[in-house]
Each structure stands twice: as structure tokens, then as C-alpha cells.
C-alpha positions in Angstrom: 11.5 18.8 6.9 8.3 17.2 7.6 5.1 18.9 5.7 2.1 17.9 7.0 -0.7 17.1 4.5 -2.9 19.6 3.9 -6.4 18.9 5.6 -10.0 19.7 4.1 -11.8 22.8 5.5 -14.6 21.7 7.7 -17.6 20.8 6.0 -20.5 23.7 7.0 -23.2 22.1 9.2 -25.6 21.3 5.9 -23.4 18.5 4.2 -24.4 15.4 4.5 -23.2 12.5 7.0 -22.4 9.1 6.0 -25.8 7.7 7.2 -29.2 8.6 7.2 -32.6 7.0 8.8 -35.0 5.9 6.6 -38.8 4.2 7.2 -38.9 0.4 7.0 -41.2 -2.1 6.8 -39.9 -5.5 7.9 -41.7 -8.4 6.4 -41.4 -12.0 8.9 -44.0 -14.0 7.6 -47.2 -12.9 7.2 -46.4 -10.1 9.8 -45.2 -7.1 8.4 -44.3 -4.5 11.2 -43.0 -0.7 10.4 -39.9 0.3 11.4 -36.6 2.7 10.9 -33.2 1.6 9.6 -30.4 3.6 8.8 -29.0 4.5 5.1 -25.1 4.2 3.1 -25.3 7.9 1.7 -24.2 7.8 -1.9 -23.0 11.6 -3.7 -21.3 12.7 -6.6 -17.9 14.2 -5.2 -15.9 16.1 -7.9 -12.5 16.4 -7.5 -11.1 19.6 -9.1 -7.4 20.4 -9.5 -5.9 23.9 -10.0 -9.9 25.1 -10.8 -10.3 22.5 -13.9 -12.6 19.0 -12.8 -10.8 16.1 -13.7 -13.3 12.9 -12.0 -16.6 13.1 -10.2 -17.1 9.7 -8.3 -20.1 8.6 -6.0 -19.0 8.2 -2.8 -19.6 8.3 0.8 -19.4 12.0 2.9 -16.9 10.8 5.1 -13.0 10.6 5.3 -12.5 12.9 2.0 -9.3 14.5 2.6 -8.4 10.9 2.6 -10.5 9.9 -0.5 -8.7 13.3 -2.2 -4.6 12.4 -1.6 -5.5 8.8 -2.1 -7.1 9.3 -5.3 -4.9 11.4 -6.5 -1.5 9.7 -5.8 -3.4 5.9 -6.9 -4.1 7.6 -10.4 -0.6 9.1 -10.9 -2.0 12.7 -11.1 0.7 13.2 -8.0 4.0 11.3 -7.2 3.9 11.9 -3.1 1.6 13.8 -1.1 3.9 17.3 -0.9 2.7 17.7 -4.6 -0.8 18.4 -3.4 -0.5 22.5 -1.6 -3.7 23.0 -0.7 -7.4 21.1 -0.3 -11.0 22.6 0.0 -14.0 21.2 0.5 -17.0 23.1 -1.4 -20.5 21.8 -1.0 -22.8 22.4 -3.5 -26.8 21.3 -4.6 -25.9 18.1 -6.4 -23.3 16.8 -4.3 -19.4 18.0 -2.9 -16.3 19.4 -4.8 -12.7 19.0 -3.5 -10.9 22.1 -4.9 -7.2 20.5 -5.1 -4.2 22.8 -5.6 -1.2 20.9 -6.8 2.4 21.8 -8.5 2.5 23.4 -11.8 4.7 20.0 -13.2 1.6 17.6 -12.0 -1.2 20.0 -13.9 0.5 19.9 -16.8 1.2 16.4 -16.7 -2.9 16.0 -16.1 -4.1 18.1 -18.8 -1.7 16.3 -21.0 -3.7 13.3 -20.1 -7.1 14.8 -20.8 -8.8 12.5 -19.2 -12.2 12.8 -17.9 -14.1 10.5 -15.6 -17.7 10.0 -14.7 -17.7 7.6 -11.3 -20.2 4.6 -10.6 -20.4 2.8 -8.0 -18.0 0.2 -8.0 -16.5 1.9 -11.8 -12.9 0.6 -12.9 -11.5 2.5 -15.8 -14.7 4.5 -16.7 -13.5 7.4 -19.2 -10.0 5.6 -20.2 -9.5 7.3 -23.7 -7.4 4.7 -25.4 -6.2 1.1 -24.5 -2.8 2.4 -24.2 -4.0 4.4 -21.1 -4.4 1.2 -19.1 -0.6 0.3 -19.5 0.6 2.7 -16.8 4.4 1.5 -16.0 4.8 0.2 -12.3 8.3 -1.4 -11.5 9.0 -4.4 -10.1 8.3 -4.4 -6.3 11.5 -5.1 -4.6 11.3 -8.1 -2.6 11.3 -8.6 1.7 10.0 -9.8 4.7 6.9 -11.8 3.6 3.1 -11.8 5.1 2.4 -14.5 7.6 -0.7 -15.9 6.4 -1.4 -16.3 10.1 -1.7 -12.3 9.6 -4.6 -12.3 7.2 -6.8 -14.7 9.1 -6.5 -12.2 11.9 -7.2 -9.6 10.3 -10.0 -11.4 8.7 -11.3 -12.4 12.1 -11.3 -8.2 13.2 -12.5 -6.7 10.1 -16.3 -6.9 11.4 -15.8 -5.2 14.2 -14.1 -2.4 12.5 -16.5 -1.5 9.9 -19.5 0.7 12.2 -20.8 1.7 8.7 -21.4 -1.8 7.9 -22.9 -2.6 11.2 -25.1 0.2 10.9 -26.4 -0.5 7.1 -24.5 -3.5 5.5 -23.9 -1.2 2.3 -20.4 -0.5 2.6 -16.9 -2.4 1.4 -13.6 -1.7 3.6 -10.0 -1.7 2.9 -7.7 -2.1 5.7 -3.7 -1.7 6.5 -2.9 -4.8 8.2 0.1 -5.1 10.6 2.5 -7.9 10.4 1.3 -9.5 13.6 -2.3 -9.2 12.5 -3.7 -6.3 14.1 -5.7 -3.6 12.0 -3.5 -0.5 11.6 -6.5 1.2 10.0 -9.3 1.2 7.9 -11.9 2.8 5.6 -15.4 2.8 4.5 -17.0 3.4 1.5 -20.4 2.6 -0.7 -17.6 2.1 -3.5 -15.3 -0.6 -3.2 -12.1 1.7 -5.1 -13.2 4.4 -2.8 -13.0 2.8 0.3 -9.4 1.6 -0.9 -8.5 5.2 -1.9 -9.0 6.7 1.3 -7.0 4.0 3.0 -4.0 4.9 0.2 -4.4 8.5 1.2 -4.5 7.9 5.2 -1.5 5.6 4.8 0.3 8.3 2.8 -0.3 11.2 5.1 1.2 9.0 7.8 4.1 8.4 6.1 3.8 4.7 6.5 6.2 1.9 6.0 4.8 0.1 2.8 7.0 -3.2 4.0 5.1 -3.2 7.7 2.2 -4.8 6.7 -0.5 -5.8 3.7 -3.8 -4.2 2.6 -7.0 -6.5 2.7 -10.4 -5.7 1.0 -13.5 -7.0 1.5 -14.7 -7.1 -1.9 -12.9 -8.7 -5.2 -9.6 -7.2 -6.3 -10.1 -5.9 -9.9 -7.1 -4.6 -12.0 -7.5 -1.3 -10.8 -7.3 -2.4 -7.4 -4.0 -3.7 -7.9 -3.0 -1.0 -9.7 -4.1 1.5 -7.3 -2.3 -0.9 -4.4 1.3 -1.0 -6.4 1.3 3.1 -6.9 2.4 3.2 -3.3 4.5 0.0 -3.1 2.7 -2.5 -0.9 3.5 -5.7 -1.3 1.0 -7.7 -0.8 -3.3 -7.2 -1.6 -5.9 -9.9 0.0 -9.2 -10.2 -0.9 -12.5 -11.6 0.8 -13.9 -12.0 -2.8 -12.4 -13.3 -6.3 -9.6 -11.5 -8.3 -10.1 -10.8 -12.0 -7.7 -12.4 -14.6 -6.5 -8.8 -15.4 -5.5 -8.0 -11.7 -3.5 -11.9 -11.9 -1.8 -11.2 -14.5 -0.8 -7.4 -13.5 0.2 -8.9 -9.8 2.2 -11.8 -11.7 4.5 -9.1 -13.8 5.1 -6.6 -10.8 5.8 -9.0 -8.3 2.5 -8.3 -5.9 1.2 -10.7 -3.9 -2.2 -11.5 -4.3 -4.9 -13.9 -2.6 -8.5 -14.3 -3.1 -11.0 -15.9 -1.2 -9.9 -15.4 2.1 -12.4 -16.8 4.4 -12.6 -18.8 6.9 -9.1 -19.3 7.5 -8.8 -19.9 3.4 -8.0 -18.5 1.0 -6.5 -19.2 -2.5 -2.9 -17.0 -4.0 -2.9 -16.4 -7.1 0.1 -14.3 -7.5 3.8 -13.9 -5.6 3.2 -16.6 -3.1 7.1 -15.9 -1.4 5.3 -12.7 -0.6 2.8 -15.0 1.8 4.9 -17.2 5.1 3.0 -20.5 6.4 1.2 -20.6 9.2 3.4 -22.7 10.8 6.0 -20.2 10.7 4.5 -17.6 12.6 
């Protein structure tokens, strides 16, 4: 039986939008003229499960029933979205909690974890307890159809014209779910370049997605936790606009991801899996 995901309650009329004019004064020369630009919002959002708050991250006000199931199943605090019951949206002085209910098993399995976040922008593994907490098992992706590289360079080619965040303030990263013939499937924005791939994870989850149908492509680097985050749900293949790390090579390397960096420009440089990528000329 299907279960829908469970959606946010709407945010009251007082929480903040994703954008925000702001006076300018723009400098060409020796003229300097005043004028009014718009603003990437940036607040703490705390995500709290069965009543105890587990991460607070900075983020964007937009798409968080997204950012909520995405985090969630990218961090192995759930194992698919019908472990998460029920999802409120509380906002407060200092920013936005998420009030996440989720199965008795997957609370346990948290608390058991005790581990305890605090976000920055662009923050990896901020609040890992141990070294041993990075090694979270993934298996080996099973292998199929791979990504025509002629794909990517579409995708590349459409990604500006799907970021209106971007267009409006040039502050924000994207992540996208790239079809096999190139076309954007959808995408998200974010001031946090793990946010913006979280509520992509969590869209593509609620839609019950096929993870072999396509690839995901960033427009920032891919760090270990981006690859990381991209395996939890079994996608095959994670392109980058920017550099990879060595952690996030050699993660790729032993689970069988396939990873490119660089991509620009009709370029771009594989560092991991490259049967996961088809040549152009076979497109």
C-alpha cells in the first residue's frame, strides 16, 4: 500500500522566506550609486525527533519537509521514508524546529548514537564523536545501465536556468536528479551545499524514485559526506561542477560510485567507477 510522506504544517505568515531585499551601494568607478538587491536567508533549523534535538543546521526557509526526510534517511537515523510518522514545523525567535516523529526501533537506534550536531554552513562531520563514527557500512552498489556523459553536459548546460535562488542572489549551491537523456528531473537550493543535496535526497525519496534512472549533479565540490549521503539511497553515479576530496575518491572507489569532478564546459575529470560513465559517442 502506498503511504504518502508526511508533509510539514504550513509555516504561519511570520517565518521567513528564502530571500530578503537589502540596501546596496554599487561601486563602478568612481560612481557609487545606491541601490536594492536581494538576500540568501541563512537560519538555524533544528531538527528534533520523538521531542529530543538531535542537529541544528543553518539553512535556507524553503523546501524543509524535504531538507527533514532527506536528512534523516542520508544520516541513517531512518532506513526509508515510512519510518518517519509524522513532521511539524514550529517556528521559534532564533530560527525553525522540525518536530520529527519516527518508529520506536529508529529512536533507539539514535539515542544509541548520541550524537549531537551543531551545523555551519557548508559543515561535514561536525559533532562526530569518535573516528569509528565516520566508517558507516554502505554495500557495494550493484552495477547497470551506465551515465552517458552526453547527460551531464546537458544537465550542466540547464542548471542555470533552474536555480531562481541563484539568479536572484548568487548565494546558493544546487543539487539536481538528472535524467538519463539529460533533462533535469528536479532540483534544490540551499545557502549549504549538504543542504541543498539533502532536500534533493528527500524529494527523490518521497517520490519513490528509480535510483538507476538517472545521476545527481552538484554544483559545488563533492566532499566525503556528499558521497556518503549520495550512496544511503543507492545512486550510482555523483558529478560535480567543483573538485572532489581524496576522502570522497577513495569512499566512491570501495562502493562502486561513480564520481566526476570538474565538470565544465563539456569537461570534466572521473575519478571513480568510470563503467558507471558511457562516451559521448555512444549516446
Amino acid at each position: 500500500m502506498h503511504c504518502p510522506a508526511p508533509k510539514l504544517s504550513p509555516p504561519p505568515p511570520d517565518t521567513p522566506t528564502a530571500t530578503r531585499p537589502a540596501q546596496v551601494w554599487r561601486v563602478d568607478g568612481n560612481h557609487v550609486i545606491a541601490d536594492t538587491d536581494q538576500l540568501i536567508e541563512e537560519i538555524p533549523v533544528a531538527l528534533v525527533y520523538n521531542g529530543i534535538s538531535h542537529a541544528v543546521l543553518l539553512a535556507t526557509p524553503a523546501d524543509l519537509e524535504d531538507l527533514a526526510l532527506g536528512f534523516s534517511l542520508s544520516e541513517g537515523i531512518l532506513a526509508s521514508r515510512a519510518e518517519l510518522y509524522d513532521a511539524e514545523q514550529v517556528p521559534g525567535s532564533r530560527g525553525i524546529e522540525l518536530h520529527l516523529e519516527i518508529s520506536s526501533e529508529r529512536f533507539a537506534g539514535l539515542k544509541a548514537r548520541r550524537r549531537n550536531l551543531a551545523g555551519r554552513t557548508g559543515c561535514g562531520l561536525c559533532g562526530v564523536e569518535s573516528l569509528d563514527a565516520l566508517a558507516r557500512p554502505h554495500p557495494h552498489l550493484p552495477s547497470h545501465a551506465p551515465v552517458p556523459i552526453a547527460a551531464a553536459f546537458a544537465g550542466l548546460a540547464a542548471l542555470p536556468g533552474h536555480q531562481p535562488l541563484r539568479q536572484t542572489t548568487g548565494a546558493v549551491h544546487a543539487a539536481a536528479w538528472i535524467g538519463r537523456d539529460g533533462a533535469i528531473r528536479a532540483l534544490r537550493e540551499d545557502v549549504g551545499r549538504h543542504n541543498a543535496l539533502d532536500k534533493l535526497l528527500g524529494h527523490l525519496a518521497a517520490t519513490r524514485f528509480d535510483p538507476t534512472d538517472g545521476f545527481v549533479l552538484v554544483s559545488s565540490r563533492a566532499s566525503y559526506e556528499m558521497v556518503q549521503k549520495t550512496l544511503a539511497l543507492g545512486i550510482g553515479s555523483l558529478v560535480a561542477v567543483s573538485a572532489p576530496t581524496g576522502l570522497a575518491v577513495d569512499l566512491a572507489r570501495e562502493s562502486g560510485l561513480g564520481l566526476a569532478g570538474f565538470a565544465r564546459d563539456r569537461r570534466m575529470v572521473i575519478y571513480a567507477g568510470p563503467e558507471r560513465f558511457s562516451p559521448v559517442d555512444q549516446t
